[in-house]
C-alpha positions in Angstrom: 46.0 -65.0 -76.0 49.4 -65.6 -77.2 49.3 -68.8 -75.6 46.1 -69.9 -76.5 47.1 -68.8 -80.8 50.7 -70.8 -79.7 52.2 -67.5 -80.8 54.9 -65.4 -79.0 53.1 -62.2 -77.5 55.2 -60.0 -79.9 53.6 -61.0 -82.9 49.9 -60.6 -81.0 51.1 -57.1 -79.9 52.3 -56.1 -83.4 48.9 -58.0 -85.0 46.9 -55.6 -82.5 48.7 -52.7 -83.6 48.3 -53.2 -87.6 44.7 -53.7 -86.9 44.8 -49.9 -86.5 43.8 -48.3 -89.4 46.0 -44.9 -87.8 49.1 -46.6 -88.0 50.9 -47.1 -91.3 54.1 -47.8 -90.2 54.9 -49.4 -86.8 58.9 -48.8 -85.3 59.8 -52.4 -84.9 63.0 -52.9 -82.8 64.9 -55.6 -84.8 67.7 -56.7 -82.4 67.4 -60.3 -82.9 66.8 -62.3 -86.2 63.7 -63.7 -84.3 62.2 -59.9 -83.2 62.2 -59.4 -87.3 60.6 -63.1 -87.5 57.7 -62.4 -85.1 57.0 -59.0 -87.1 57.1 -60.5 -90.5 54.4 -63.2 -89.3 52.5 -60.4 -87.3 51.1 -59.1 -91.0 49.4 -62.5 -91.7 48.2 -62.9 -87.8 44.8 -61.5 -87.9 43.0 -61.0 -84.7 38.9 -61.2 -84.5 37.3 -58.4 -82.9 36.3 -60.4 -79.9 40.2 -60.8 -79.2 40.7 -57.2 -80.0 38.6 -56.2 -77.3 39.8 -58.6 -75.0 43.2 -57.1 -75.4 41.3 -53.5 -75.6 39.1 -54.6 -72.5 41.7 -53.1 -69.0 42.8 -49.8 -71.3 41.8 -46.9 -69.2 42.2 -43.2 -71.1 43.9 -40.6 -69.7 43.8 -36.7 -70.2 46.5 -35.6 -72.5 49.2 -33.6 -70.7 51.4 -30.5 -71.3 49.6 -29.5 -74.2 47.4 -26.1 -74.8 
């Protein structure tokens, strides 16, 4: 998807994640000037909901563990 958008994959990854209304505030891992570049252009990278469930599409759940 990344290739077909010409995009690097982090920005479809963090675009993905903002679409989530639960997260307000993703931990981005800045090492590089271009890993702060990608999330910067993530916020104006909006995905349509048939690329959200492509991504969505091979997600299996699993139980949660080690909790009562």
């Amino acid at each position: 998807m990344a290739d077909e958008r010409g995009v690097p994959r982090a920005q479809v990854a963090l675009a993905w994640l903002l679409s989530k209304r639960a997260v307000t505030a993703p931990i981005v891992g800045a090492t590089k000037l271009h890993h702060l570049e990608d999330a910067v252009s993530a916020v104006e990278l909006e995905l349509s909901p048939e690329e959200i469930a492509r991504l969505e599409e091979p997600y299996v759940p699993h139980a949660v563990a080690g909790f009562a």
